[in-house]
BAKOLNU-556898 format. One record per residue: residue in one letter; y, x, z of N, C-alpha, C in turn. Coordinates in steps of 0.001 Angstrom, whole numbers, padded with zeros to 6 digits, always signed. Example, Ala and Ser with C-alpha at 12.3 -4.5 7.8 and 13.67 -1.06 7.14 Angstrom:
! residues 2
A-005690+013190+007800-004500+012300+007800-003300+013200+007800;S-002250+012850+007080-001060+013670+007140+000030+012900+007870;
***
This chain:
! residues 86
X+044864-053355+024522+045186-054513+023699+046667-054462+023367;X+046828-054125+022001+048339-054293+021452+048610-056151+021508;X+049155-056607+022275+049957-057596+022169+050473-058275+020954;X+051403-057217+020368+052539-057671+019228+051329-057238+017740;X+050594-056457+017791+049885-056335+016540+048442-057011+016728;X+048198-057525+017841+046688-058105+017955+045522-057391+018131;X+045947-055799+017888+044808-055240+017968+044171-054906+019338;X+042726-054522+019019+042145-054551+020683+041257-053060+020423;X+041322-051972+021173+040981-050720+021033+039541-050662+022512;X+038717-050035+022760+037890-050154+023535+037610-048474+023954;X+037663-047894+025072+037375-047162+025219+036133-046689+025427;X+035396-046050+024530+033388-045881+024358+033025-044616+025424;X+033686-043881+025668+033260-042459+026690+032658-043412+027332;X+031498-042612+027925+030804-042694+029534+030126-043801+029459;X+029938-044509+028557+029063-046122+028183+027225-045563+028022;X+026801-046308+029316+025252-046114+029117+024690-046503+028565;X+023969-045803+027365+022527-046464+026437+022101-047243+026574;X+022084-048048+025852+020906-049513+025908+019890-049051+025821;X+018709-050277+025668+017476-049963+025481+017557-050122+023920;X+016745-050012+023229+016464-050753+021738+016161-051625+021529;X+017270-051993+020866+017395-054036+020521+018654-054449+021045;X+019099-053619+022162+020088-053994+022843+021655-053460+021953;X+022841-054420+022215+024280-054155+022276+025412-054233+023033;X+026267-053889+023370+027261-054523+023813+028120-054788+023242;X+028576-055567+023345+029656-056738+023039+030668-057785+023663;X+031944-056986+023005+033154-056993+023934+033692-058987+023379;X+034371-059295+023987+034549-060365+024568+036412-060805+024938;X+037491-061387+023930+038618-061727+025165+038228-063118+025092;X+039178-063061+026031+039342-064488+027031+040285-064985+026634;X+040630-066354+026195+041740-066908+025450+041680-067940+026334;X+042727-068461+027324+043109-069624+028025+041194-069990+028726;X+040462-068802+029071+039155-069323+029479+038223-069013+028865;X+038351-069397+027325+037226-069505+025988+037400-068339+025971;X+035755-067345+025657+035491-066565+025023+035679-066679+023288;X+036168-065237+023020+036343-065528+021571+035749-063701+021013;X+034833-063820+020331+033964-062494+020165+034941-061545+019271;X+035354-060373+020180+035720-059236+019986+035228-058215+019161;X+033592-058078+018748+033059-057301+018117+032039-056721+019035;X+030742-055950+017810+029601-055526+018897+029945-053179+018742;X+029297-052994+019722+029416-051902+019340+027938-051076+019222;X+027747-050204+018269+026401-049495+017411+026390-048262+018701;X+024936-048028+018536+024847-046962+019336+025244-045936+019027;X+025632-045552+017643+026571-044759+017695+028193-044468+017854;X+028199-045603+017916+029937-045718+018950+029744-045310+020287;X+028420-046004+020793+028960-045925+022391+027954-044027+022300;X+027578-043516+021665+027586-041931+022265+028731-041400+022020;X+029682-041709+021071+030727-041056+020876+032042-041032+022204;X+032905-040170+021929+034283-040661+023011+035324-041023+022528;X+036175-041366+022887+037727-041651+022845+037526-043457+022215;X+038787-043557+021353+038595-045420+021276+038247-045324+020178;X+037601-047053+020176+037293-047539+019374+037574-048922+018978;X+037988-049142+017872+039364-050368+017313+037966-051130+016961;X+038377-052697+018003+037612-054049+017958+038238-054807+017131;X+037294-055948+016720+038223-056976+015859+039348-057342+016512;X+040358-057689+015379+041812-058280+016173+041413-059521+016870;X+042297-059604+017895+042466-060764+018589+043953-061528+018383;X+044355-062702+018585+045401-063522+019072+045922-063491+019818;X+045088-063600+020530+045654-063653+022430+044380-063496+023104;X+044910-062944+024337+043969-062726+025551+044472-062624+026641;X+043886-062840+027544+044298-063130+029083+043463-061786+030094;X+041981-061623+029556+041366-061033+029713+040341-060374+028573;X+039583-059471+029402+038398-058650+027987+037530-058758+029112;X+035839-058637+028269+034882-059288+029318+033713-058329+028100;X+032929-057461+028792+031474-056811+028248+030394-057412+028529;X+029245-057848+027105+028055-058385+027449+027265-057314+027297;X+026005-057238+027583+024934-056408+026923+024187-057840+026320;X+024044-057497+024818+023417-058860+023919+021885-058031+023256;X+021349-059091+022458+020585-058825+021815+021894-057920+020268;X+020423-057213+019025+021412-056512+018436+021776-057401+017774;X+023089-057074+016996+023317-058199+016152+024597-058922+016982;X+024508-058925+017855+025516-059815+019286+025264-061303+019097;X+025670-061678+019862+025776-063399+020328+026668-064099+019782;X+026554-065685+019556+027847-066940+019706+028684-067225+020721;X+028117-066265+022064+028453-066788+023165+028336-065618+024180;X+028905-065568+025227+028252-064437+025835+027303-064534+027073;X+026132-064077+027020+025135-063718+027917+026231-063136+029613;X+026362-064498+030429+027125-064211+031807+026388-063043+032105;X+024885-063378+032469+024517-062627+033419+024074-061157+033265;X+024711-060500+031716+024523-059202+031407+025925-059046+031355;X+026799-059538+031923+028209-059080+031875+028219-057401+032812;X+029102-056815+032147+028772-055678+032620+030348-055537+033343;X+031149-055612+032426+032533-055312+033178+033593-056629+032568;X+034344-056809+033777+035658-057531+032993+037121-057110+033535;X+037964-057354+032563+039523-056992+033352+040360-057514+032794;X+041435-058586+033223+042590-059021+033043+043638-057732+032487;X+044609-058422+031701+045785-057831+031116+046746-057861+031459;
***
């Protein structure tokens, strides 16, 4: 996460296949509130190196759902896959 330009980059290596239907979808954390980062296509996550998410404002943290395709309003807690503070 660039700070000063907003941008948020995601690293796709080593990301396990969904099933079909399925996405993941990255997630920051703004003072708490989720604010949707962007979903990623199965062909992002076979690929490696990064991959540039929608800009963000601010974040405190980044947080991965596995969603239906299409992604969510909100994020699905209990398919959270990974999260990490900045």
């Amino acid at each position: 996460f660039n700070k000063v330009a907003h941008r948020v980059y995601l690293d796709v290596a080593q990301l396990p296949p969904l099933p079909p239907g399925k996405q993941y979808q990255l997630w920051a954390l703004d003072k708490g509130k989720p604010v949707d980062a962007g979903v990623l296509t199965a062909a992002t996550t076979a690929g490696t190196g990064l991959q540039q998410m929608k800009d963000v404002a601010s974040a405190q943290a980044f947080a991965m759902t596995v969603e239906p395709a299409g992604g969510s309003a909100g994020p699905t807690l209990d398919t959270m896959t990974v999260i990490g503070n900045i």
